[in-house]
N, C-alpha and C positions, 0 to 999 in steps of 0.2 A: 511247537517248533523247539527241537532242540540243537545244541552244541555239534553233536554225532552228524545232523541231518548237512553240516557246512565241512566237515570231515571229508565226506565222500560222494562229493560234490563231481559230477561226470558233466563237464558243457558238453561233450557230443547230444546228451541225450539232456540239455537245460532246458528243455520243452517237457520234456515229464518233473521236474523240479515242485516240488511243493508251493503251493501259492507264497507262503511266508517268507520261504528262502529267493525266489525269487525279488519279492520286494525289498527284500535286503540289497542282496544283490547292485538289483536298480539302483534302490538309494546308494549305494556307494560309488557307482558308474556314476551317477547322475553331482555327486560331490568329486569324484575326481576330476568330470570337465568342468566342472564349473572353478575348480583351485587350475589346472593348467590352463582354461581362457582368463584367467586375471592374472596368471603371471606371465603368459605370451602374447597376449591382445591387450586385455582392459590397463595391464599397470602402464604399458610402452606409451601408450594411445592419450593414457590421464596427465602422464611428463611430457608430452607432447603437448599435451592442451596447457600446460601450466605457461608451459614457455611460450606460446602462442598468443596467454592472457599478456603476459610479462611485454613481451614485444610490441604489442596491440598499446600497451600503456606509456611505452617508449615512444610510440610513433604517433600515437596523440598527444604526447608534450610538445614533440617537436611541430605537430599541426599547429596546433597553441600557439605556439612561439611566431612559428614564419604568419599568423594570422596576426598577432598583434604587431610582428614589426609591419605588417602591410598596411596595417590599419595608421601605424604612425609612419608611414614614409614619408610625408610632404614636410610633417612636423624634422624626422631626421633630417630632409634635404637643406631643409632650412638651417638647421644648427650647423650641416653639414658648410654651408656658403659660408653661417658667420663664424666658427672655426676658421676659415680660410683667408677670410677678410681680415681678420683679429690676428692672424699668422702672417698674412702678408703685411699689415702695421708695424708688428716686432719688428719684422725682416728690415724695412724699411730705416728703422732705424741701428741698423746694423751698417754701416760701410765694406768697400769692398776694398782688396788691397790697393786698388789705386787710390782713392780717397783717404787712407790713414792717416797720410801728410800733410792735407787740408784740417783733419780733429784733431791732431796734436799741435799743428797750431794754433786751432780755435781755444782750447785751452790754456795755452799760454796765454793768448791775446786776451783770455777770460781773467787774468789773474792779474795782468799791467793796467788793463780798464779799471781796475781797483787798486791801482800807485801801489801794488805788490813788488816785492825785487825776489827774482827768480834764486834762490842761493846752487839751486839742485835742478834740473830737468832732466833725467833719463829715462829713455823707453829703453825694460829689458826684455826680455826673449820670449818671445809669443809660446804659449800653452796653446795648444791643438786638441779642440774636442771633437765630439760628431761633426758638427758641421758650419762648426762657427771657430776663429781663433782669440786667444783670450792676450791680450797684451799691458802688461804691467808699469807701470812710469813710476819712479820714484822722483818725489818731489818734495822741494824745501822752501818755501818764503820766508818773508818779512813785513810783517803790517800791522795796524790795529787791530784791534780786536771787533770791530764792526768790519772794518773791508776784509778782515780773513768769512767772514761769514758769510758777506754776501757775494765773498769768490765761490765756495761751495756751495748756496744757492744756483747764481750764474754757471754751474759745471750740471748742475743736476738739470737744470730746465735747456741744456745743449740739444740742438738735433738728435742726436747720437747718443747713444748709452753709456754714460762715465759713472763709476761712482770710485767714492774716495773710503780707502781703508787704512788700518791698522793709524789711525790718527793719534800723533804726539805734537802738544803744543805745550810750549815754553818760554819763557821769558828770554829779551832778548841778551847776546852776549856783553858784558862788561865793555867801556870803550877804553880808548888810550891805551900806551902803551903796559904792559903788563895788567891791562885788566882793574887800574886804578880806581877809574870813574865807575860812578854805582852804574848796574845795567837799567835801559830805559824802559821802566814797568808799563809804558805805555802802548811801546811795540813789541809783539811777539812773534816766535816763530811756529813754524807750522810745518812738521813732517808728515808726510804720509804716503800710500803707492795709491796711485789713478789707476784705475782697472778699465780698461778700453775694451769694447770686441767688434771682429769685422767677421764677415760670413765666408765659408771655403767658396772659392769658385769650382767649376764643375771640375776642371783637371786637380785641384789641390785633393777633392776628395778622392780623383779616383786613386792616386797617388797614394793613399792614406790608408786606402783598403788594401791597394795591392801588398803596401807594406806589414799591412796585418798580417795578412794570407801569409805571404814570406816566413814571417815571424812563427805563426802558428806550424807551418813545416814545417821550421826548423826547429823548433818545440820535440816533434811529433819522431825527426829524425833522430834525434839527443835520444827520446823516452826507448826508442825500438833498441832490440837487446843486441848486442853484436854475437855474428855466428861464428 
């Protein structure tokens, strides 16, 4: 077989073709389908099977997954109730705005049960969170230093949720007039703010949202460009 014999090459008549030439031939026939079926068939068909593994392993995590929470459903139900029991407890001791009257005065009454003398009691202005409001007392006595303590005990073991901040305690004022007489180191005083909270009722929150939404349009009205 030579060079010459692919030269002058006639397919009308590739039945009289040389045995050699023909099997060339062949073999290059037989390599071009086999390069156009792997770039038209076998490569589309192999990305397809990839993605089909990939998917397959997506969807068996997720089997996994909804199997084991089934497997722990009764176990979640359960945490689920005591979550809710444990939430309804908190709640419990949250008051609701008609009650606030009744804790601030148990408070007070918390602090005269200890021959305290009131110098200070004010509720200021409620803080609004989610779904609870947060109310502030600023407060001042005058007592020992055992009955200031066990007024802050008696505040902490309250029905209701109090705790006492930002505490400054001092000696108390000098008496007589101009402050003569030494002050009495045995009574001190006692600043601090009572942090109170009571829960929104259902119209405070919707109140609260709506006022969001508001807020956020008018956010949203401010950012848009004028035409």
């Amino acid at each position: 077989m030579k060079l010459e014999d692919f030269n002058n090459i006639d397919f009308k008549n590739a039945g009289n073709l040389p045995l050699p030439v023909k099997a060339v031939l062949l073999l290059g026939l037989l390599v071009l389908l086999i390069g156009a079926g792997y770039w038209f068939i076998w490569n589309p068909a192999a990305a397809e099977l990839e993605g089909a593994r990939a998917k397959e392993g997506e969807l068996r995590k997720v089997f996994l997954d909804k199997k084991r929470q089934s497997i722990n459903l009764e176990a979640y139900k359960e945490q689920m109730v005591e979550i809710e029991r444990t939430f309804g407890a908190l709640l419990k001791q949250l008051p609701d705005k008609s009650q606030m009257d009744g804790l601030l005065t148990d408070i007070n009454q918390a602090g005269l049960a200890r021959g305290l003398e009131f110098e200070l009691f004010k509720p200021g202005k409620e803080v609004i969170g989610d779904f609870y409001a947060e109310m502030p007392i600023q407060i001042k006595v005058v007592g020992s230093y055992h009955d200031l303590g066990a007024f802050a005990t008696d505040v902490s073991k309250l029905s209701r949720i109090v705790t006492l901040n930002d505490l400054v305690v001092s000696t108390a004022a000098a008496k007589g007039k101009g402050g003569n007489e030494p002050a009495d180191v045995s009574r001190l005083v006692m600043e601090a703010v009572a942090k109170t909270y009571r829960y929104l009722d259902a119209g405070e929150i919707a109140a609260k949202r709506e006022a969001e939404l508001q807020a956020k349009k008018g956010a949203k009205n401010t950012k848009a460009p004028k035409k």
